[in-house]
MIDOSE-930197 format. One line per field, with one value per residue (C-alpha): residue number from 1; chain; x negated, y, z negated. Coordinates in nm, 3 decimals. Each point is the difference from the previous one (the first is absolute). Example, Ala and Ser with C-alpha at 12.3 -4.5 7.8 and 13.67 -1.06 7.14 Angstrom:
# residues 2
i c(1|2)
ch c(A|A)
east c(-1.230|-0.137)
north c(-0.450|0.344)
up c(-0.780|0.066)
***
This chain:
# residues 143
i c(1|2|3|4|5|6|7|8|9|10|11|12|13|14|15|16|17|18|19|20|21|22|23|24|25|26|27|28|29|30|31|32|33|34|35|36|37|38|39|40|41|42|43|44|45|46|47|48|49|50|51|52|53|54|55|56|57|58|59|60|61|62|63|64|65|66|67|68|69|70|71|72|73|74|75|76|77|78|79|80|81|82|83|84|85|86|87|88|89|90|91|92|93|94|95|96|97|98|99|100|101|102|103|104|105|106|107|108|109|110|111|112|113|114|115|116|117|118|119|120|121|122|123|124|125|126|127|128|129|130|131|132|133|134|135|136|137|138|139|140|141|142|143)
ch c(A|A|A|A|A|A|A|A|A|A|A|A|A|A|A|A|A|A|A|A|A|A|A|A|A|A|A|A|A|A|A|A|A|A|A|A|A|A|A|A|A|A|A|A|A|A|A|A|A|A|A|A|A|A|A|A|A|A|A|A|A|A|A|A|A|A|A|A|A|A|A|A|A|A|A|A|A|A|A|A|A|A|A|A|A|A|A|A|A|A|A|A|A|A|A|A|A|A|A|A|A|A|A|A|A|A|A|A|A|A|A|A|A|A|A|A|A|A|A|A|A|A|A|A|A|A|A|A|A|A|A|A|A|A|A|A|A|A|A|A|A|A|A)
east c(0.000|-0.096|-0.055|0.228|0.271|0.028|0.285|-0.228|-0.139|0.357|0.095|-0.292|0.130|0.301|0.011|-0.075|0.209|-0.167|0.162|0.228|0.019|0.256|-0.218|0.146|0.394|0.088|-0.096|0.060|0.395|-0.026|-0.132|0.232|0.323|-0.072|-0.060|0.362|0.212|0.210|-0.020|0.402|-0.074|-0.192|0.252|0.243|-0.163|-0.099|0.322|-0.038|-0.230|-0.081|-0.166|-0.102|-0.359|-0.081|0.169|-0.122|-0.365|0.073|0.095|-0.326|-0.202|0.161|-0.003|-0.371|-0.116|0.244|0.011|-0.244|-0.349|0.014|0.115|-0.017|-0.255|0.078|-0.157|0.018|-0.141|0.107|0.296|0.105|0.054|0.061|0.064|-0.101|0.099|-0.231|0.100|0.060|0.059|0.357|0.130|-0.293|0.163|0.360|0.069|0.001|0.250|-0.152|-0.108|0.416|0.151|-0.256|0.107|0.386|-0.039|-0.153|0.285|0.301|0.334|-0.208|-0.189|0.280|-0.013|-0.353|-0.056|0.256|-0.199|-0.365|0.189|0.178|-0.301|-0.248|0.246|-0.110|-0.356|-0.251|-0.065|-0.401|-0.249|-0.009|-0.120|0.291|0.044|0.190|-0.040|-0.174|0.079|-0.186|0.072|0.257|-0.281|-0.262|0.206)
north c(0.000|0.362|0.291|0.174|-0.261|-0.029|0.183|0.265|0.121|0.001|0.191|0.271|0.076|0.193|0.331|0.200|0.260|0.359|0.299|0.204|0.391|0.202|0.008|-0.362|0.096|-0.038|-0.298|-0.141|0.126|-0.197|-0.328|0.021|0.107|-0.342|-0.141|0.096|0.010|-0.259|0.059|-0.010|0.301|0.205|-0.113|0.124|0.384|-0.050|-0.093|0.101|-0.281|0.262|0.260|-0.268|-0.025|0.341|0.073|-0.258|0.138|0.324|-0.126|-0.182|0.266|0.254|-0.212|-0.068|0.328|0.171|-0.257|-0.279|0.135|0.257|-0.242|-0.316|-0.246|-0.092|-0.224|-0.138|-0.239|0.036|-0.156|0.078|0.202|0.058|0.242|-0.063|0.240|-0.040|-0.054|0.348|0.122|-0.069|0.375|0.170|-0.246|0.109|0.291|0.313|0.231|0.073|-0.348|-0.106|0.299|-0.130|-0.410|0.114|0.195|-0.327|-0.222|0.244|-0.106|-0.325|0.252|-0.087|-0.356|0.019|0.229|-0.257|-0.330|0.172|0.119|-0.323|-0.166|0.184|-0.057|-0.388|0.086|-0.142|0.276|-0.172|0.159|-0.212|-0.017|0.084|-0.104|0.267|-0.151|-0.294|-0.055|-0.172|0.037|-0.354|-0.046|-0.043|-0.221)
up c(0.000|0.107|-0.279|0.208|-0.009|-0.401|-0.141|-0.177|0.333|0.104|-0.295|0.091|0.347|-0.080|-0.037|-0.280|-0.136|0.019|-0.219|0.201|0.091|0.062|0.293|0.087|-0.056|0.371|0.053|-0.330|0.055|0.294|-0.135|-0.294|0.210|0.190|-0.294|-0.177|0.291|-0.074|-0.351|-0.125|-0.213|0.258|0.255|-0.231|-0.051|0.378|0.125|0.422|0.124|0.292|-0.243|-0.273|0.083|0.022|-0.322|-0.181|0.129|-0.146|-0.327|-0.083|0.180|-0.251|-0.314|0.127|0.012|-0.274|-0.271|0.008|0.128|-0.254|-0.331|0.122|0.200|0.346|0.201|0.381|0.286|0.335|-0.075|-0.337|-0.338|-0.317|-0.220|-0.392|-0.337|-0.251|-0.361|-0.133|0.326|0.046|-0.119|0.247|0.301|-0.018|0.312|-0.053|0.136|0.321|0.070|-0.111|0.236|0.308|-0.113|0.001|0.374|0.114|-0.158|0.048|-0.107|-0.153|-0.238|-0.270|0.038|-0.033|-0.279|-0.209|0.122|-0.140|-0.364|-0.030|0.066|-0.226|-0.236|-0.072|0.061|-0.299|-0.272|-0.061|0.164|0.327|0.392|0.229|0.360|0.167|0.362|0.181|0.378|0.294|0.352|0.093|0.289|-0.259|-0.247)
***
C-alpha cells in the first residue's frame, strides 16, 4: 500500500479552512446561498425561488460583514463557511440597528417573521459561557 493511499494522507488532502474577511462576503454569500437554498426555513424567509439565491447571498454577505467578522470567527474554503460566537461574545454578535434596518430591506414583508424566529430562538439558547455556531454551509456540488 501507497503513503498516499492510507486514510491519513486522505485525511490531509482536503482543504483547510482559512479565516474569512469581509473581503470574502461575495463569494461566501454565494457558497452559503447554495448551500441553504433548500433550507425549509430559508425557503420560508426566501419564499420567490426566482429571487431566492440572490437574497439569500445578501443575507450572509451582510451578517458576514456586519455581525460576524467584527465579534465572531469566520472561516471558509472554496466551498464553504462558518460563522462562530465566542463564549462571551454572544451580546457583541446581536445586530445593531443599521445592520437590522439593511437585514429587514433585504427580507421585506419576511422581516417580521424573521425578527420572531431569531428572539424565539435566543430564547432557549444555553446561559454558560459557550461556542456558538451561527452558520455552516457548503456548496451541494462540494457535498
Amino acid at each position: 500500500m501507497s503513503r498516499m493511499s492510507t486514510p491519513h494522507a486522505q485525511e490531509t488532502a482536503r482543504p483547510i479552512p482559512t479565516p474569512a474577511t469581509a473581503d470574502d462576503a461575495a463569494a461566501i454569500g454565494r457558497t452559503l446561498a447554495l448551500a441553504f437554498d433548500d433550507d425549509p426555513m430559508m425557503r420560508w424567509f426566501f419564499p420567490d425561488a426566482a429571487t431566492r439565491e440572490e437574497g439569500l447571498g445578501r443575507y450572509f454577505a451582510t451578517l458576514l460583514t456586519r455581525q460576524y467578522v467584527r465579534h465572531g470567527l469566520c472561516e471558509r474554503t472554496s466551498a464553504a463557511a462558518s460563522f462562530w460566537v465566542p463564549p462571551g461574545a454572544q451580546d457583541k454578535a446581536v445586530p445593531d440597528a443599521e445592520t437590522l434596518a439593511e437585514l429587514s430591506e433585504i427580507l421585506g414583508d419576511r422581516a417580521p417573521l424573521f425578527r420572531d424566529a431569531v428572539a424565539a430562538a435566543a430564547e432557549h439558547g444555553p446561559q454558560e459561557p459557550h461556542w456558538y455556531l451561527a452558520v455552516l454551509g457548503a456548496d451541494p456540488a462540494a457535498q
